[in-house]
N, C-alpha and C positions, 0 to 999 in steps of 0.2 A: 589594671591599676584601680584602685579602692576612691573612688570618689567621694567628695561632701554631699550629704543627703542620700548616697545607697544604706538600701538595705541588705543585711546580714541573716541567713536563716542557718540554724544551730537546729539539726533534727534529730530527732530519738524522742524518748519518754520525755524528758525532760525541753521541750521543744523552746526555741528562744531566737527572737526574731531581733536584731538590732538595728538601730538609726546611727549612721555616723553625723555626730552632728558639726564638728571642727576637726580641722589635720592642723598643726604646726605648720610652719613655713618650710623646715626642714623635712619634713616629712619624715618623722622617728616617731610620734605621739600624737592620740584621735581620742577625742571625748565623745561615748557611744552610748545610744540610751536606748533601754530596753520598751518596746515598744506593748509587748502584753504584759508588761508589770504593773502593777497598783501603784507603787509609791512614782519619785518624781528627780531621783538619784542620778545623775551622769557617771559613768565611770570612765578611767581614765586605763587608756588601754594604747600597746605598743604597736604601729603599723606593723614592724614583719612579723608577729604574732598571728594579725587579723592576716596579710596577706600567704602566710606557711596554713592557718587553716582554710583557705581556699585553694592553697596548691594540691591540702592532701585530700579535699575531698570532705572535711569534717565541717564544711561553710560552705556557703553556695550566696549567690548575688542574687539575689530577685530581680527577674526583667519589670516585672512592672511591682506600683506602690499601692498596693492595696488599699494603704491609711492615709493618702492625699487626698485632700478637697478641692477639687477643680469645678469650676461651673461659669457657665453664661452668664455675666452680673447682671442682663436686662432681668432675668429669672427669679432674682432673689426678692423677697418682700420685705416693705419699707423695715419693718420691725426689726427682722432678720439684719439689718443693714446698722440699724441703731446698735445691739445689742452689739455687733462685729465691733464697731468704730470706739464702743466704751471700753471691749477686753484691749484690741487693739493698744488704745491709748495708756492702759494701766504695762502691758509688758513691752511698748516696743525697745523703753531706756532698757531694761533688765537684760533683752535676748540682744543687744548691739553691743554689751560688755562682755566682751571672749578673750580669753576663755575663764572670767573672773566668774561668771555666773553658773560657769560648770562645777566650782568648787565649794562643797559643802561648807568651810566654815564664811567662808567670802559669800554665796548666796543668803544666809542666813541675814547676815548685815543688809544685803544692799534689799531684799524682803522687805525686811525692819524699815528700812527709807523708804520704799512701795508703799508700803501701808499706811503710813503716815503723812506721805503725800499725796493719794487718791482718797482715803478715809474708806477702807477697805480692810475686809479680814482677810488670816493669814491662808483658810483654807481657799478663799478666791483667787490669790494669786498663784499656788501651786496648784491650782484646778488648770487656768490657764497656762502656765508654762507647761505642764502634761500636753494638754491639750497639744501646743505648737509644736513642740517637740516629739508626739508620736505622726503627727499628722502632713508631715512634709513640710514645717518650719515657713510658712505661707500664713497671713492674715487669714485666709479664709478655713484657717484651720482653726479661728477660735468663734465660726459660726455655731449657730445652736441648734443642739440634737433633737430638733421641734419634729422633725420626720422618724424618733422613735417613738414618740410619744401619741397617745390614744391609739386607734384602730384602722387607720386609713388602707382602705385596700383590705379591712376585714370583716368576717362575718359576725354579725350579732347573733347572739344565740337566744333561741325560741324563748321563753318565761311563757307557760299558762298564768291565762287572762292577764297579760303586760301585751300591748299595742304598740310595736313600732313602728316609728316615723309620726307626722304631724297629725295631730287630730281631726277627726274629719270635722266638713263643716254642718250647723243643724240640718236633721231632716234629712241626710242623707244616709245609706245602708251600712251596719259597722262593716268595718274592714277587715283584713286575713294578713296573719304574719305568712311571709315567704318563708319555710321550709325547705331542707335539701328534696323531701319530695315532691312537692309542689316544682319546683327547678326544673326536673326530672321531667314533668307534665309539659312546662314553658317549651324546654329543649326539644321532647316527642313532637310537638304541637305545631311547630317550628319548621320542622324539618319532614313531616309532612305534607304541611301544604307547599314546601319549595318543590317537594319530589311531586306534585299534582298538578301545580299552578306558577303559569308562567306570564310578567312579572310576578314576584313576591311582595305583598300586598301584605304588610304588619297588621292593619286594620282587620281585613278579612281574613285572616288566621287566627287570630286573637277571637274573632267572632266564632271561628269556628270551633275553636279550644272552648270555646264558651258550651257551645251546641254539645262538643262530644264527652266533654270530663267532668261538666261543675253543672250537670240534669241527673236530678234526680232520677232514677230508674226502679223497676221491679220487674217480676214476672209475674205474668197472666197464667193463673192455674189450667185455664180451660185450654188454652192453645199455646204456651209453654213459648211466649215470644215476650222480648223485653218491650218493655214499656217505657217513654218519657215522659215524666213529668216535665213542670216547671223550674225554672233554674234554682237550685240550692242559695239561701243564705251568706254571707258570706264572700261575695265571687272577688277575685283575683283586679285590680283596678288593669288598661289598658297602660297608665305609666309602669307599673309595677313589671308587666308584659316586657314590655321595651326594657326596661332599665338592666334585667335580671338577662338578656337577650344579648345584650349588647356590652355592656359591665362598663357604663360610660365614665369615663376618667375627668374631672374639675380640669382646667388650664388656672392657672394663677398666672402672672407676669408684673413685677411693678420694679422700682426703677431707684433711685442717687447714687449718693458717691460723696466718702467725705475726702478734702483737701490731704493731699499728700508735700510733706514736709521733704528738701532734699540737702541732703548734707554735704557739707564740702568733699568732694573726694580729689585725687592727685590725678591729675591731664596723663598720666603712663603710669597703670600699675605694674607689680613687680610680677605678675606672674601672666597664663593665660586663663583668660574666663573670667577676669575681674572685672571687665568692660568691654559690650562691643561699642562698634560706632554704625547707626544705622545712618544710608545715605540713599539720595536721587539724583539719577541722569537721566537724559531726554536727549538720544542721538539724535543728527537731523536723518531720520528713514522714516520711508514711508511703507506702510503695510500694506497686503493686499489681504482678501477674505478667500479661506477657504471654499466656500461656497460659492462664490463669483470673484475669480480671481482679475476680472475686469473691474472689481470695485477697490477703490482704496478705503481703508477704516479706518487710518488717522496713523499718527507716530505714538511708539512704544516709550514706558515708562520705564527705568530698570532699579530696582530697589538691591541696595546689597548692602551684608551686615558682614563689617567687618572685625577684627578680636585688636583692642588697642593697645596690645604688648609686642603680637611677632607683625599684624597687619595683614594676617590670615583671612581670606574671604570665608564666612561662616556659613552665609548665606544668601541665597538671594530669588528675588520674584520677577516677574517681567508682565506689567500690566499696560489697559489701551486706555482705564480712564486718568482725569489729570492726576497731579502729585498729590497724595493726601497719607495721613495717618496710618486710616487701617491698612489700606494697599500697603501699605512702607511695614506693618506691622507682621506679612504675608512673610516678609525676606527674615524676619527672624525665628517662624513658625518651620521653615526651610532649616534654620541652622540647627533646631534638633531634627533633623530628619537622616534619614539614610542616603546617604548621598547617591550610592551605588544603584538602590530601587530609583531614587529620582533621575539618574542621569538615564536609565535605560528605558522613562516614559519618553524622551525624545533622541533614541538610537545612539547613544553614545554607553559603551559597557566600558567602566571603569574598576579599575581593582580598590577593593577601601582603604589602602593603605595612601591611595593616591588624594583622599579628600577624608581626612578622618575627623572631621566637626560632625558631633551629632548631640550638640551640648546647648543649653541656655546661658547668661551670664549672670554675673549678679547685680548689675547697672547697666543701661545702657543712655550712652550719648545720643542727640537728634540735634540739627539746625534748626532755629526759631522757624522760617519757613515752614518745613517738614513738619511738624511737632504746632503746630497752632491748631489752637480746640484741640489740642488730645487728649483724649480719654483713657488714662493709662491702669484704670483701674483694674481691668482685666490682667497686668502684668504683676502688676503689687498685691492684686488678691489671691491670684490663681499659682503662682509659681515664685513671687517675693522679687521680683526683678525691679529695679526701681531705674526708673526716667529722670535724664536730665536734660535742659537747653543749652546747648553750648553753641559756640561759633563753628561755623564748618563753610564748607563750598556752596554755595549757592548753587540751586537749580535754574538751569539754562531755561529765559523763556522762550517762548516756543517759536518763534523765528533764527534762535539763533543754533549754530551747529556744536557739537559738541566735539572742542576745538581738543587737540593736544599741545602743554605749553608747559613751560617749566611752574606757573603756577598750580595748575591743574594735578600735572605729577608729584609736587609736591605735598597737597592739600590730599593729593585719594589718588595713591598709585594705580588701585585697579580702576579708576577711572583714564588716565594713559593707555591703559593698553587696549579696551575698549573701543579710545576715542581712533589708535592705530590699527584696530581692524578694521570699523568701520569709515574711515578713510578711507579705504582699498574697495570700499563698494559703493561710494559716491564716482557717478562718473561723471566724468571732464566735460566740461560745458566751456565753449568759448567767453561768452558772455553768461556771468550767473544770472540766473530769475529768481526775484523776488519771490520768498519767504523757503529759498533750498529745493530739495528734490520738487518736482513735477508730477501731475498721476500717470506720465507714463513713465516716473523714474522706478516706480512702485514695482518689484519683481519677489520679494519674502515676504512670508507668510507668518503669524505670530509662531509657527511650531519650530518653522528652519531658522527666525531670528532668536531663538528662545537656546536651539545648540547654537549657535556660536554665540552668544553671550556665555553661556556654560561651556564653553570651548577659549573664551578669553580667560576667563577665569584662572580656570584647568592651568593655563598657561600663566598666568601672573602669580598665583601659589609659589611654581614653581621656577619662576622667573628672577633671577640674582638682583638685589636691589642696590638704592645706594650706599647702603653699608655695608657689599660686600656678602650677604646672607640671603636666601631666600625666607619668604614669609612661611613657608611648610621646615625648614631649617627649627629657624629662631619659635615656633609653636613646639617642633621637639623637643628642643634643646629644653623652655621653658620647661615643660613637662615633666623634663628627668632632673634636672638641676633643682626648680623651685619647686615643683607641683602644680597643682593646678584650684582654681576659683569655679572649675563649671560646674553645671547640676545637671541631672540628664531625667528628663522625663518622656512619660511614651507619647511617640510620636503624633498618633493621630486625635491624641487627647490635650497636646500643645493644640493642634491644628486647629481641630474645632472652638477651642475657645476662644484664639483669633480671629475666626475668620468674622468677617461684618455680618450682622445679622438683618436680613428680611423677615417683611410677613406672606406668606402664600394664605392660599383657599382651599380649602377641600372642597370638591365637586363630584359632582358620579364621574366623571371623567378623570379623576385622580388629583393629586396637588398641582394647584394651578398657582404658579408662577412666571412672570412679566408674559403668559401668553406659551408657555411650556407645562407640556405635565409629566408629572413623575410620582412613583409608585413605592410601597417598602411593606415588606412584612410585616410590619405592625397595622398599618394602617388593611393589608389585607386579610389578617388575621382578625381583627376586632370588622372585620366589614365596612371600615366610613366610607366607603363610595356609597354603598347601599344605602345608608345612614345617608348623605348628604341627595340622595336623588328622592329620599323619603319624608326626609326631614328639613331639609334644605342645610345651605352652606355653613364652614365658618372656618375662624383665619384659626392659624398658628405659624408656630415663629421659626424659622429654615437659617442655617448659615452658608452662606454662599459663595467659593469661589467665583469671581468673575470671567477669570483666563481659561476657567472650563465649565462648562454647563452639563455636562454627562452626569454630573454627583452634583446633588446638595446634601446635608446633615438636618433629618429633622430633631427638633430640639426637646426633652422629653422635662417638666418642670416637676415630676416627681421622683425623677432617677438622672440627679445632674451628672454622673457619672458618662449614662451613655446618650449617645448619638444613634440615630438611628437614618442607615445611608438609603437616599431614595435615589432610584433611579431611573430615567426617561422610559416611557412607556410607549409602546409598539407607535402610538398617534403622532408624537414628537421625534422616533428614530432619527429623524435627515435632519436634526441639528445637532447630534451626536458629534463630538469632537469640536466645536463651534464655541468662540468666547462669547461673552455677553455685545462685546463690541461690532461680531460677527453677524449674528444674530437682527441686532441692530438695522443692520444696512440690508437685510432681507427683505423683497419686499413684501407686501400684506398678501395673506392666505400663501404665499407659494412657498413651498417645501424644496427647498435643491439640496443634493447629497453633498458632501462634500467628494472632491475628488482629487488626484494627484494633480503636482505644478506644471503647467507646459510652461519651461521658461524659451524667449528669443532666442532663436539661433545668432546671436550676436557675439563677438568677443567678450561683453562684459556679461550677457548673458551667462556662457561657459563659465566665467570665471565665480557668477555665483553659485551657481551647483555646485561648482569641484568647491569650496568654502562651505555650504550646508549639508555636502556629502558627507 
């Protein structure tokens, strides 16, 4: 099925890549724009057209968007931010009238009113609607192309007698352009003294590059052996050494966010993927740590993102710190993902037909709660998803249980079904105690609490509601009847741009983070350990799942595109598989593996195995 925002590739000679940029409700007609074309033109084109040339073969769906702008917003710099927030401002009226803006003689008009209401020419506002419309229809698609511009990451080229870089200071010996042969010297020079000399000592290589390349030499007639002079003219500086060694990359990082405007939209749209509803619950369970399952690490959080047309669980997280934002923002990064790879990191293999959300929305609802200080700019920038505060269920505070009631049911059915499993693994106390479970009621672990949540779920999808429908039902039905509002982006590039972001440290011992280190081809390719045990420290910026410490994403500010995954190195192993919360209740210096659950041989013992089995 042809989604809003896929791309279309048309291959031969004549090669042509298309954006769908709107479908009808009826789903008969799609206004589709050519994504390598010059001009700025929508055309208007018939669905089973587009979908007869994907059947035969003469069309093909691109997995991933080449032309999207995704990125960290801590990454972006202020200017970059300014310039967004003014095209921004100039096209958002223009692109929210569809499909009036897709029609040549109607654009022309509502142009004409652009222009004379920002006080703007006609080629700026077709510059930007290009822009938004090749580039994934996202704000952050009318950032500026400041990363094509000059040479970053390039070589200048020699000019006799032109001196590049800063001038020296008086009195000191002129300087030498680096050359690819001189490079060539640095590189031999280098890799010499590592294969002689152990540590590798920048200084004393460089010295010794000094002794063996950049002395003058001759031969002695009489005895036909070379000679050194004094050092040549000219020499090579020790920064020039390093820099040409190492090929050291700037960090940039700076920071705002301008105010986001929300427009009335209707509490039930008509289709799916027009709106999710993001929500928090807090069962009264208590956790134990993989590491010392004699320790309790607190009560779990469950974030799930549900679709407000069939009541479809989209998504969902299960974290140890309190209720907040980003965590909540974790279960919508879930709902573009694969449901089937996620279900099988914690032993449950599902067919996809049984969970087939792997989509974003184009709104989504939060509880004032939930949603206080949100930063949603990463949602509106990166992928066009826009936040709103509505009324919803209230998160349970933390005394109390997370009861099953006709309120509860009515407000977030998958929170019913939920609150009736874990019912069935609180066990019966004659007398309750104060503030619910006990640490010796504590017998699941964040990974067996983590399948049966994804086991209630599984079960309320597909569970008959009170209309009579199941919520996986009324998602199809929507799908084939009305069409659909989702947008589907690649997975791990939703992921990373959610996840909250830290600072780590580069150390010779690898990226050190909260007292964990971890390791990535980049960082061992370019050598920063060596660099940092030589040179000493310095931060950069990691995003971090909290629920699992095995992966962070280090964040790269001159290639927003990629991530680069670092992972625990041999010193950290035995906190492998360990949440942050985990971690936490370790104690200092000691390393314990994680290892399988002894649960009691008890009745209710038994009875949670066979449920986490």
């Amino acid at each position: 099925m042809i989604s809003r925002n896929d791309l279309l590739e048309y291959a031969g000679p004549n090669r042509k890549v298309i954006r769908v940029l709107w479908i009808d409700a009826a789903c008969t007609v799609a206004y589709v724009f050519d994504v390598l074309a010059r001009g700025t033109d929508a055309e208007l084109a018939r669905l089973p057209m587009l979908e007869a040339d994907l059947a035969s073969g003469r069309a093909r769906v691109l997995a991933e968007d080449p032309y999207v702008v995704a990125m960290n917003q801590e990454l972006l710099p202020q200017k970059h931010l300014q310039l967004r927030a003014r095209a921004w401002n100039i096209v958002r009226e223009l692109v929210a009238l569809e499909p009036a803006i897709y029609e040549p003689r109607r654009r022309g008009q509502l142009v004409l009113e652009c222009m004379r209401r920002h006080g703007v020419s006609h080629p700026t506002v077709y510059r930007y609607l290009r822009r938004y419309w090749q580039r994934g229809q996202t704000p952050n698609a009318l950032l500026p192309d400041y990363s094509n511009s000059g040479g970053r990451g390039k070589i200048r080229a020699v000019s006799e007698g032109v001196q590049r870089g800063r001038p020296r200071k008086a009195g000191t010996p002129p300087g030498v352009n680096v050359d690819e042969a001189m490079r060539r010297v640095f590189r031999v020079a280098a890799t010499r003294h590592a294969a002689t000399s152990l540590p590798f000592q920048r200084r004393t290589a460089y010295s010794q590059m000094l002794r063996d390349f950049f002395t003058e030499r001759r031969v002695d007639p009489a005895t036909q052996r070379v000679q050194r002079m004094e050092p040549v003219d000219g020499l090579p500086t020790f920064g020039q050494f390093n820099y040409w060694l190492d090929q050291d990359r700037t960090l940039a990082a700076p920071r705002p966010a301008p105010p986001l405007d929300a427009a009335t939209m209707v509490a039930r749209p008509g289709r799916p993927g027009t709106a999710f509803r993001l929500e928090a619950a807090q069962p009264d369970v208590r956790l134990v740590s993989r590491a010392d399952r004699a320790q309790v690490i607190g009560r779990p959080v469950v974030y799930v993102a549900t679709d407000v047309f069939s009541g479809m669980a989209a998504g969902v997280y299960v974290g140890m710190e309190a209720p907040c934002w980003p965590h909540a923002l974790l279960a919508l990064a879930n709902a573009a993902a694969d449901k089937r790879r996620y279900c099988l990191r914690f032993g449950r293999d599902i067919a996809p037909e049984l969970w087939p959300v792997q989509h974003l929305p184009n709104l989504l609802f939060a509880d004032a709660a939930l949603a206080a200080g949100a930063d949603d700019e990463a949602l509106l920038n990166n992928f066009n998803v826009r936040s709103l505060v509505t009324p919803a269920p209230q998160i349970p505070a933390a005394g109390e249980a997370l009861a099953c009631d006709a309120s509860v049911a009515h407000a977030a059915p998958w929170r019913a079904q939920l609150a009736r499993r874990f019912d069935l693994l609180q066990q019966p106390a004659p007398t309750p105690t104060p503030g619910g479970c006990g640490r010796l009621d504590a017998v699941l672990d964040l990974e067996q609490f983590t399948r049966l949540v994804i086991d209630s779920l599984l079960h309320y999808n597909h569970e008959r509601q009170a209309d009579g429908c199941t919520p996986k039902q009324l998602w199809d039905w929507g799908l084939a009847q009305r069409g659909s509002a989702l947008k589907q982006q690649a997975e791990d590039l939703v992921r990373c741009c959610l996840l909250p972001v830290d600072e780590a440290t580069v150390t010779a011992d690898g990226i050190c983070l909260n007292g964990l280190y971890y390791s990535c081809a980049r960082a061992e390719q370019e050598q920063w350990f060596e660099r940092a045990r030589q040179r000493g420290q310095w931060p950069v910026k990691v995003a971090v799942d909290a629920s699992s410490l095995d992966m962070v994403y280090l964040l790269d500010p001159h290639a927003p595109m990629h991530f680069h995954a670092c992972h625990l190195t041999e010193e950290s192993s035995a906190h492998r598989r360990l949440s942050a919360a985990e971690v936490c209740h370790l104690p200092v210096a000691t390393l314990v593996a994680p290892h399988q659950p002894q649960l009691p041989a008890t009745h209710f013992g038994l009875m949670v195995a066979a449920l986490a089995s």
